[in-house]
C-alpha positions as CSV (number, residue, x, y, z in Angstrom):
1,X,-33.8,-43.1,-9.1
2,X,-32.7,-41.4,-5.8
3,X,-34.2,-40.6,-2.2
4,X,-34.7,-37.9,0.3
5,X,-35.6,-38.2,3.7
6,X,-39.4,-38.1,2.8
7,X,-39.9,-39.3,-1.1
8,X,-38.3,-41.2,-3.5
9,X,-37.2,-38.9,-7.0
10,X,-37.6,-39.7,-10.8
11,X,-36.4,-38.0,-13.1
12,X,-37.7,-37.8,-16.0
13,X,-39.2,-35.7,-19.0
14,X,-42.7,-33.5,-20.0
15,X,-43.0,-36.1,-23.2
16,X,-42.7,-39.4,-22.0
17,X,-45.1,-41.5,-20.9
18,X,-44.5,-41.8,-17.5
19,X,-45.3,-38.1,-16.9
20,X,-48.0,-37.9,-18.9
21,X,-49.3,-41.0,-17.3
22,X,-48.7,-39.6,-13.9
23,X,-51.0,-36.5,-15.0
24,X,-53.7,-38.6,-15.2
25,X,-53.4,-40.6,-12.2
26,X,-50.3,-39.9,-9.6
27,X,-50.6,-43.4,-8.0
28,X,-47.3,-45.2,-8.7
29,X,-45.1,-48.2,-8.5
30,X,-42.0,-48.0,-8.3
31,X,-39.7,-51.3,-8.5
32,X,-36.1,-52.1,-7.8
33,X,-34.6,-55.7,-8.6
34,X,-31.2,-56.8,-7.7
35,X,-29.5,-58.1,-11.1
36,X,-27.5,-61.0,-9.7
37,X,-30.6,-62.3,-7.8
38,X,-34.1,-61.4,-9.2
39,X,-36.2,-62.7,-6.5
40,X,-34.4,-59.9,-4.2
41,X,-36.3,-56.5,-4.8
42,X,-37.8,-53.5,-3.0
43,X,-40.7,-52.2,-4.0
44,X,-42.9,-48.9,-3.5
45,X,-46.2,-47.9,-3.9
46,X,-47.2,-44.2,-3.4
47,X,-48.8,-41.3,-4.6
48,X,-47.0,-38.2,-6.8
49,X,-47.6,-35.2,-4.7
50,X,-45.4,-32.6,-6.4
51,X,-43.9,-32.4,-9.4
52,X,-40.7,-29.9,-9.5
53,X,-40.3,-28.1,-12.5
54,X,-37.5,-25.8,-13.5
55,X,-33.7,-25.7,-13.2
56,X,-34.0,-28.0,-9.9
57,X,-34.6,-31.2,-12.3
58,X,-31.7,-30.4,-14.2
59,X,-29.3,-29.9,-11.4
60,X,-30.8,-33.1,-10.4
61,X,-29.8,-35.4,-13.3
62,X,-26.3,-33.6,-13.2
63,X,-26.0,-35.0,-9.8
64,X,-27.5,-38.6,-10.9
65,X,-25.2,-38.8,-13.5
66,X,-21.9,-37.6,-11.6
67,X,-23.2,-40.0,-8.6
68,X,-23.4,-43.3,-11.3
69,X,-21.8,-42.5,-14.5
70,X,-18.4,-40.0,-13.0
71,X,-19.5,-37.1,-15.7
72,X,-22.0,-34.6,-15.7
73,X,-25.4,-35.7,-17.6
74,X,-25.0,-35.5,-21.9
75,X,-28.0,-33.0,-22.4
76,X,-28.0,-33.9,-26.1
77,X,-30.7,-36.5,-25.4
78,X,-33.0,-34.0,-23.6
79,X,-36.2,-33.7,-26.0
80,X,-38.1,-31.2,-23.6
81,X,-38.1,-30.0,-20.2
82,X,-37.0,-32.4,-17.7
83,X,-39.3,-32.9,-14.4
84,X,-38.7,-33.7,-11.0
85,X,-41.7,-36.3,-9.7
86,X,-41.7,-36.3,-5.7
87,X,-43.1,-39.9,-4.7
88,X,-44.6,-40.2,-0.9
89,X,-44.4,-43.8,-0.3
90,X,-47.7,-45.5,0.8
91,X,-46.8,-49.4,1.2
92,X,-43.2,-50.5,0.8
93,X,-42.2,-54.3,0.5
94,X,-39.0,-55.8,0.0
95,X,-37.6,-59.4,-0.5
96,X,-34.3,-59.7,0.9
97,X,-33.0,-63.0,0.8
């Protein structure tokens, strides 16, 4: 998952559920839990309003995977083309402590 100033970014690809699932409806959750306490999260609900297709996903999960992993992204999983799904938060809530 990442950010801009304006949406939060998933990655993902044209075969999976989640896209397809997104097709049908583009109202999302998305949901973040911290692993050493589980009763901190943040969550966010919003709406899918663009979905970028093209090189600008791939570049994208380059980045991810040189931000989190310290290597460039192993395209040998990559089934079909990967998409970009921009999420416009609606309602954010977050437990913190």
């Amino acid at each position: 998952m990442d950010a801009d100033d304006d949406h939060v970014l998933i990655n993902t690809e044209k075969h999976r559920r989640k896209f397809r699932n997104v097709q049908q409806d583009p109202r999302v959750t998305v949901t973040i839990w911290d692993r050493s306490d589980p009763y901190r999260y943040l969550e966010v609900r919003g709406v899918v309003d663009q979905v970028v297709e093209g090189e600008v996903p791939r570049r994208h999960i380059d980045a991810l995977s040189q931000k989190y992993e310290g290597k460039p992204y192993d395209g040998s999983s990559i089934r079909s083309e990967r998409v970009l799904l921009r999420i416009r938060p609606v309602q954010v809530s977050a437990k913190a402590d």
